[in-house]
Structures are given as structure tokens and as C-alpha cells.
Short mmCIF file of the C-alpha atoms (twelve columns), coordinates in Angstrom:
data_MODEL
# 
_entry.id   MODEL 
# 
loop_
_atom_site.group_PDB 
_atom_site.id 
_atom_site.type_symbol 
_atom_site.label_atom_id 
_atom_site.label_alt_id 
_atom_site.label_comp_id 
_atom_site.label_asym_id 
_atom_site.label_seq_id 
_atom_site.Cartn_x 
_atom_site.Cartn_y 
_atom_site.Cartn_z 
_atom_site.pdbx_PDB_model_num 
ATOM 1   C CA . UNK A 1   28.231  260.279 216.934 1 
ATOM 2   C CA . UNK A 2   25.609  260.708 213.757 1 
ATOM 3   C CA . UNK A 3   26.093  256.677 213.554 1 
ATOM 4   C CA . UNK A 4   24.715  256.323 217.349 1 
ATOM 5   C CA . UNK A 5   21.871  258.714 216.633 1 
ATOM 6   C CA . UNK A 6   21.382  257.425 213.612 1 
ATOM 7   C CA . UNK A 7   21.341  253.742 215.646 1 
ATOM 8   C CA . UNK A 8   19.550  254.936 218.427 1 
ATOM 9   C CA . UNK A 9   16.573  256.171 216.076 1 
ATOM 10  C CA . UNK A 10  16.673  252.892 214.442 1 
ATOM 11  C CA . UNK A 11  15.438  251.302 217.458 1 
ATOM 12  C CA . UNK A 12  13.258  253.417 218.548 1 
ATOM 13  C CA . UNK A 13  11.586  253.287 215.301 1 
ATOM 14  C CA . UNK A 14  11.652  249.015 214.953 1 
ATOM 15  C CA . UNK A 15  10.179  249.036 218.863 1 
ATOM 16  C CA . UNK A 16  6.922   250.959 217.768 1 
ATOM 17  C CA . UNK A 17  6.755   248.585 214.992 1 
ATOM 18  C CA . UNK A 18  7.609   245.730 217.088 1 
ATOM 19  C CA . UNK A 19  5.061   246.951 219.688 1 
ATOM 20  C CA . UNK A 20  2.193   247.516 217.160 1 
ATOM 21  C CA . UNK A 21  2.903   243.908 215.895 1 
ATOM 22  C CA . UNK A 22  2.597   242.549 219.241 1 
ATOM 23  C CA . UNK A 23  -0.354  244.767 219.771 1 
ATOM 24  C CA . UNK A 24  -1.684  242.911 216.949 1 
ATOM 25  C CA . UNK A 25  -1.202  239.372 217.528 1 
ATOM 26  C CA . UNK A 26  -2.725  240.018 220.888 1 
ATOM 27  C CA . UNK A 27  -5.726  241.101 219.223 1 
ATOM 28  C CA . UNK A 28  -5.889  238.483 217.219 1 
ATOM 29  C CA . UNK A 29  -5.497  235.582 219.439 1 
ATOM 30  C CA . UNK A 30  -8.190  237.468 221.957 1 
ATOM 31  C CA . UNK A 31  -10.119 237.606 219.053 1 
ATOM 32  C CA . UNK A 32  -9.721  233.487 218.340 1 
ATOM 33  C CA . UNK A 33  -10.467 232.809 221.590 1 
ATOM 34  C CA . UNK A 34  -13.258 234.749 221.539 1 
ATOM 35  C CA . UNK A 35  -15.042 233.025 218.727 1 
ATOM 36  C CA . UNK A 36  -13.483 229.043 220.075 1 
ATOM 37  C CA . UNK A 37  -15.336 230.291 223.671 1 
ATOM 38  C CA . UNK A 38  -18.389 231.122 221.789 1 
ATOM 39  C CA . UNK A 39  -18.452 227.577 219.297 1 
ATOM 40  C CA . UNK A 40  -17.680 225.387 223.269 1 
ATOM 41  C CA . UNK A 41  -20.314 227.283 224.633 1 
ATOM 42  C CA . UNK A 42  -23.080 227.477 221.920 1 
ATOM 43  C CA . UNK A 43  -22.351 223.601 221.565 1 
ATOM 44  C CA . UNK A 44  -23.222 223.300 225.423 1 
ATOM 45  C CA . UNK A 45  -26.380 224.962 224.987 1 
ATOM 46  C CA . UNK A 46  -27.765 223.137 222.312 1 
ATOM 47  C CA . UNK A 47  -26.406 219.714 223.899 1 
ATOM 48  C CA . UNK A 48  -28.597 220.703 227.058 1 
ATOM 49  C CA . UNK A 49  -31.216 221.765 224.838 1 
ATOM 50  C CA . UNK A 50  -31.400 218.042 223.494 1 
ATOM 51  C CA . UNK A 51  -31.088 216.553 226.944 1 
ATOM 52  C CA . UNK A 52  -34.004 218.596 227.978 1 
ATOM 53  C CA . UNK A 53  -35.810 217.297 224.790 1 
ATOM 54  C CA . UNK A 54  -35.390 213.955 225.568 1 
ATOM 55  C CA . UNK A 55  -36.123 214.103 229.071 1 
ATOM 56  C CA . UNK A 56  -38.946 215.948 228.548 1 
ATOM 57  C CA . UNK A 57  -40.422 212.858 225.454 1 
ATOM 58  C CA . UNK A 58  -39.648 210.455 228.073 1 
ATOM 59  C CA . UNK A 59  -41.844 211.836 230.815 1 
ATOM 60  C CA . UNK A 60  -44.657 212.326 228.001 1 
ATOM 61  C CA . UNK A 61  -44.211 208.432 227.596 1 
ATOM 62  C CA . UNK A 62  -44.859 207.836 230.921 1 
ATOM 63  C CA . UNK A 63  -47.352 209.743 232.086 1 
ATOM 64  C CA . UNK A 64  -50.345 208.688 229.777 1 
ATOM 65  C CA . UNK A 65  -49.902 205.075 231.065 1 
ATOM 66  C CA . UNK A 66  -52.744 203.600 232.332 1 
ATOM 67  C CA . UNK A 67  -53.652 200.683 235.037 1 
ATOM 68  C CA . UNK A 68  -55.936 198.133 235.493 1 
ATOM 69  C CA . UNK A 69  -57.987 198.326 238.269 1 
ATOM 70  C CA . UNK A 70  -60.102 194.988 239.251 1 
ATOM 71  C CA . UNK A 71  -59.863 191.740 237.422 1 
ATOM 72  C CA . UNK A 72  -60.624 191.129 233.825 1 
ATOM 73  C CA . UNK A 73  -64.221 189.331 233.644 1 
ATOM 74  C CA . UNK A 74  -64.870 187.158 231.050 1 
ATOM 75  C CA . UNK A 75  -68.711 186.372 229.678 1 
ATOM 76  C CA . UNK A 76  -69.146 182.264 228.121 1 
ATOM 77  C CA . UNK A 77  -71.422 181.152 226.046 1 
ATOM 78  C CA . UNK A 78  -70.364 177.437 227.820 1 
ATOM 79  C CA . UNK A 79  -67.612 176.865 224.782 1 
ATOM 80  C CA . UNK A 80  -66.147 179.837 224.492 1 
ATOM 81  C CA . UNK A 81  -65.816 183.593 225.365 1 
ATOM 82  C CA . UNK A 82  -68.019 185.969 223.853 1 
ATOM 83  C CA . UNK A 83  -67.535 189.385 225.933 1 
ATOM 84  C CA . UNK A 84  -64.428 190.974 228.056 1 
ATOM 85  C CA . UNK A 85  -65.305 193.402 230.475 1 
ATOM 86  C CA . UNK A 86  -61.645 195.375 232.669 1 
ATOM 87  C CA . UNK A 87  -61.717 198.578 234.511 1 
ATOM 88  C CA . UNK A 88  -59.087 201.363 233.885 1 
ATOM 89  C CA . UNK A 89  -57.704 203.891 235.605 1 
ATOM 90  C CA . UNK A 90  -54.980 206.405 235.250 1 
ATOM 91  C CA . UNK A 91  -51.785 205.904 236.774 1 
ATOM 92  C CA . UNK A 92  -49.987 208.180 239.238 1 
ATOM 93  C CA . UNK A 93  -49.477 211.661 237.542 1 
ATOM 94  C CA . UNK A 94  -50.771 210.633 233.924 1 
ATOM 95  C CA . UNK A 95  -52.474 212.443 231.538 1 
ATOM 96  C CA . UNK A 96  -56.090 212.085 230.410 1 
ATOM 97  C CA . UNK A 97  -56.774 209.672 227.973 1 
ATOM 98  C CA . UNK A 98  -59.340 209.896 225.350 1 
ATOM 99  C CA . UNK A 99  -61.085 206.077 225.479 1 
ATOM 100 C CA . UNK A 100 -64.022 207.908 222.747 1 
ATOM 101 C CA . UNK A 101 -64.229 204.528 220.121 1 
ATOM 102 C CA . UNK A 102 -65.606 207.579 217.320 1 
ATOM 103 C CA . UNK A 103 -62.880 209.559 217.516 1 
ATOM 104 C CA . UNK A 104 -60.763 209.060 213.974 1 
ATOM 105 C CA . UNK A 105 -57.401 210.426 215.419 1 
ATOM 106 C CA . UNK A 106 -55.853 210.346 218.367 1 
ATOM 107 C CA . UNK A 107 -57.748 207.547 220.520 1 
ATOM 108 C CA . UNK A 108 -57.028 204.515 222.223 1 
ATOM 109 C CA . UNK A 109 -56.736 201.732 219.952 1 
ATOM 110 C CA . UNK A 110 -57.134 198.166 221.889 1 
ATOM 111 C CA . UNK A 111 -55.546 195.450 220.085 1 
ATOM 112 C CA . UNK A 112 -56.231 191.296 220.422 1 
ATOM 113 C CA . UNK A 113 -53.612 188.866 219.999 1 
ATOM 114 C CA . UNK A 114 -53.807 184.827 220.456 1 
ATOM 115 C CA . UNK A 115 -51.831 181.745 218.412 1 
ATOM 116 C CA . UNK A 116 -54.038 182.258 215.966 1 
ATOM 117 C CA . UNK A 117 -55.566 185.510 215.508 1 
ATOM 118 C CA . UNK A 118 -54.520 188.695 215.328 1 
ATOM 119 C CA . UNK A 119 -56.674 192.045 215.469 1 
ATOM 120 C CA . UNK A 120 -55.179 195.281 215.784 1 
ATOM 121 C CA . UNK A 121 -58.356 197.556 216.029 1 
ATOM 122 C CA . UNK A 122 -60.969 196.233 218.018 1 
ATOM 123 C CA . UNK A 123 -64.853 197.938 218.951 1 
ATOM 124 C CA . UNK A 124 -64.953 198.592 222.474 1 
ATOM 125 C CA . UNK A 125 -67.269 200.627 224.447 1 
ATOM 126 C CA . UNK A 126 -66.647 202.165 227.734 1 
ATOM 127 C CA . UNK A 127 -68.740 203.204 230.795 1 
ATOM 128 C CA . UNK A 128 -67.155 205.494 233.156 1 
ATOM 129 C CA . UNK A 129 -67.840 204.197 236.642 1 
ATOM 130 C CA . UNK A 130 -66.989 206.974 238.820 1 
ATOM 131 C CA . UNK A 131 -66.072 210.648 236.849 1 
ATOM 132 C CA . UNK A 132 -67.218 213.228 234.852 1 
ATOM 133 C CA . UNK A 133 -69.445 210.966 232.042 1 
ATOM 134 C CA . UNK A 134 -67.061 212.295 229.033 1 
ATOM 135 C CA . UNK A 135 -64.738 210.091 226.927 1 
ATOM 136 C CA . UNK A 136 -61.809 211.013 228.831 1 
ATOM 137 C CA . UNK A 137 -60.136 209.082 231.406 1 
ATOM 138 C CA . UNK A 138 -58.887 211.803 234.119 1 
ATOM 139 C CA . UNK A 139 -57.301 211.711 237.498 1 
ATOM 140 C CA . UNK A 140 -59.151 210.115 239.809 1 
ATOM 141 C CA . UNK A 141 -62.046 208.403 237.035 1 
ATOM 142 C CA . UNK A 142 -62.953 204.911 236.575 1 
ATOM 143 C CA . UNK A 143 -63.840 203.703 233.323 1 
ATOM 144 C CA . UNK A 144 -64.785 199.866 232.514 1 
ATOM 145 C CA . UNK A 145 -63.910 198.980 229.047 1 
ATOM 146 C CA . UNK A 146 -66.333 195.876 227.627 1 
ATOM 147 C CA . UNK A 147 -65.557 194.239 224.342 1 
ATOM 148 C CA . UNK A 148 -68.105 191.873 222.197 1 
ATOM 149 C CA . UNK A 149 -65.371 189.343 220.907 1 
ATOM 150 C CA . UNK A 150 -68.295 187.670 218.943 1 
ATOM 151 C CA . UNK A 151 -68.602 191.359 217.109 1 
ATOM 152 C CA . UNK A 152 -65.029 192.964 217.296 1 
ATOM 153 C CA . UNK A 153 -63.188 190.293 216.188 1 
ATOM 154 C CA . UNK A 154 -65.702 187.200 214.992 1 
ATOM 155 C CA . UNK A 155 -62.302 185.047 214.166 1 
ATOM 156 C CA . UNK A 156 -61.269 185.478 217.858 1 
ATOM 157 C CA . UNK A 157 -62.487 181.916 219.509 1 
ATOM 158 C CA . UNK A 158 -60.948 181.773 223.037 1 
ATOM 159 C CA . UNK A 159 -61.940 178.525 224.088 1 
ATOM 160 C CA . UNK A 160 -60.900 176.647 227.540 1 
ATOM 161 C CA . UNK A 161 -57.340 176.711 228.477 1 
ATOM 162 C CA . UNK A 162 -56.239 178.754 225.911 1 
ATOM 163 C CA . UNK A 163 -53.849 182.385 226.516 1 
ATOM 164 C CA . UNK A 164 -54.343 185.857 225.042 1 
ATOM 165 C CA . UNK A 165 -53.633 189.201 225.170 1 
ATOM 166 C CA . UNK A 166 -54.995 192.924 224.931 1 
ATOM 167 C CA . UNK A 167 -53.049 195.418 224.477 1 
ATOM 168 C CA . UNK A 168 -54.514 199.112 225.484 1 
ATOM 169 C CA . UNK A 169 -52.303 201.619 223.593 1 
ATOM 170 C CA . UNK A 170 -53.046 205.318 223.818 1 
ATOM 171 C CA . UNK A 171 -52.339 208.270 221.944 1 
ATOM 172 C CA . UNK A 172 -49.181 208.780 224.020 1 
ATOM 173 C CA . UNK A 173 -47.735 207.441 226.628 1 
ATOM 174 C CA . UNK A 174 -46.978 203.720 227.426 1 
ATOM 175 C CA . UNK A 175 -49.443 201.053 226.589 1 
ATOM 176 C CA . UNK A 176 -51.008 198.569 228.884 1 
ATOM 177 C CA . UNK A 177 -50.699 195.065 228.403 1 
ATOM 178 C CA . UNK A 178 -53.203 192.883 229.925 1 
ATOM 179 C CA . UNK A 179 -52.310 189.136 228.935 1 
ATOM 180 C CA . UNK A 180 -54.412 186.224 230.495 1 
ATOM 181 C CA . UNK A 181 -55.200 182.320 230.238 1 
ATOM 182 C CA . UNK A 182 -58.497 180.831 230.629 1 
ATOM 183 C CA . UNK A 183 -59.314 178.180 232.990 1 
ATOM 184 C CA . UNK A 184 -59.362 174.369 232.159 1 
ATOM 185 C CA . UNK A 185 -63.319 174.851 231.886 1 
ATOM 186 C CA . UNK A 186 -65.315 177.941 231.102 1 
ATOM 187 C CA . UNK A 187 -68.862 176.349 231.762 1 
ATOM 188 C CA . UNK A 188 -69.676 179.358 234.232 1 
ATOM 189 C CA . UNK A 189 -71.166 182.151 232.199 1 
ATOM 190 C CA . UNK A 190 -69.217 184.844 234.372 1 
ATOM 191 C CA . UNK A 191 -65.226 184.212 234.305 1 
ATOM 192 C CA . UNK A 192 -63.233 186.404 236.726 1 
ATOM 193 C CA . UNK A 193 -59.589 186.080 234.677 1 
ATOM 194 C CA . UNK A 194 -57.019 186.814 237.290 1 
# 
């Protein structure tokens, strides 16, 4: 009898210890899991936060882009041209666009490219047709750009026949590219370029 009481207390005492191990272990895997949910879902937040980033630098491309609105007029002096003359306007849902030729930092910077010559700053002055008179190009303004090729970029000579490009890159957002070929003669002192 003592050695079934003495059993019998046996096993009552190794099933507390039993159950506080198992107590335990079910702490600490609810505690594992706890911390492996928390890693999955801080690593979803900051993956959306990146998406969102780059979602949101991609609209901010996009919306400073600008359009040309009319043709591109060219001015000859009979053997070459001298003056370019193109109207801009904001594109759907853009941003304004600072077109102020002063400004040090952040400005529109107008670029000339041919076979031969390269300029990656040219002078340009702008008139705003229909707005507000500042150097910002806003919703619903109209600004013609005019460049002196015989001051901005004196080792520009676009004679007959010949193609080149502007390129109208603002602060932010995507540039314009305006590329165009001038006719077999250029006699006429006022050259639509279309």
C-alpha cells in the first residue's frame, strides 16, 4: 500500500511539472510567433511604404511635362536661321513651371543639339501670351519662348535642309523634345517648322 501512495504521489507530482513545462513551451512558441507576425508584417508596411514612394516620384515626373502649342517659327537671315520662336503650355494636370532665364536654381534649362553643335544652356526669353505676366507657366497660361541662335549659341548655323533639336527640360517632370528639319530653302524670312 505505502508503494501505491508513494506511486500515486509520484505522478501527481511529475504532472504539475509536466503541465508547467507544457505551460511553458506554449508560451514560448506564442511568444515566437508573436515577434515572426510582427517582422511579416513590419516588412509589409515598409514594402508599401516604398511602393507608395515610387508611385508617388513617378507622378511628380509626369506632371511638370509640358506641350507645345502652335508650330515652331523660324526667323532667316536668307542663309540661315537666326531666331526660334514656340509656344508652351502645360499639359493636363501638370505643375507650374518656372520658364524665369535669371533664376540660378531650379529653372528650365533649354538645350540645342545638331551634327555639329552642341549647347546645353541656351538664353531664351519668354512672353506669356495669355496668364498672369509672372515667370511661371500655370494651368491654363500660354507662354511663347523666342531664342536668338545668333546670340545663344553663335556656333549654331542651321542652314537649309539641315535637322535639329531643342530640348525643354524643367526642374521636374518630363522634358519636351521638340526636334525639326528645315526646308530645302529658307529664303522666306518667316519659317513655320512643322
Amino acid at each position: 500500500m505505502n508503494r501505491i501512495k508513494q506511486f500515486v504521489r509520484r505522478l501527481r507530482d511529475e504532472r504539475g511539472i509536466t503541465g508547467l513545462e507544457t505551460a511553458i513551451i506554449l508560451i514560448a512558441f506564442v511568444v515566437v510567433a508573436a515577434v515572426f507576425a510582427f517582422v511579416v508584417l513590419s516588412t509589409g508596411l515598409f514594402s508599401s511604404e516604398r511602393g507608395k514612394e515610387t508611385v508617388y516620384a513617378g507622378l511628380q515626373k509626369t506632371r511638370g511635362s509640358m506641350s507645345l502649342t502652335g508650330g515652331v517659327i523660324a526667323t532667316s537671315d536668307g542663309t540661315s536661321i537666326t531666331d526660334l520662336s514656340f509656344g508652351l503650355t502645360l499639359a493636363a494636370g501638370g505643375d507650374s513651371v518656372n520658364l524665369d532665364q535669371a533664376d540660378t536654381s531650379n529653372r528650365t534649362v533649354i538645350s540645342y543639339i545638331d551634327n555639329a553643335v552642341t549647347d546645353n544652356d541656351l538664353e531664351y526669353t519668354t512672353t506669356e501670351v495669355v496668364g498672369d505676366l509672372d515667370s511661371l507657366l500655370e494651368a491654363g497660361e500660354l507662354a511663347e519662348v523666342a531664342i536668338d541662335l545668333a546670340t545663344a549659341c553663335p556656333t549654331c548655323s542651321v542652314g537649309a535642309n539641315e535637322q535639329f533639336t531643342l530640348e525643354v527640360k524643367p526642374p521636374s517632370g518630363s522634358y519636351l523634345v521638340i526636334s525639326r528639319t528645315t526646308p530645302a530653302s529658307i529664303a522666306e524670312t518667316i519659317i513655320n517648322l512643322n
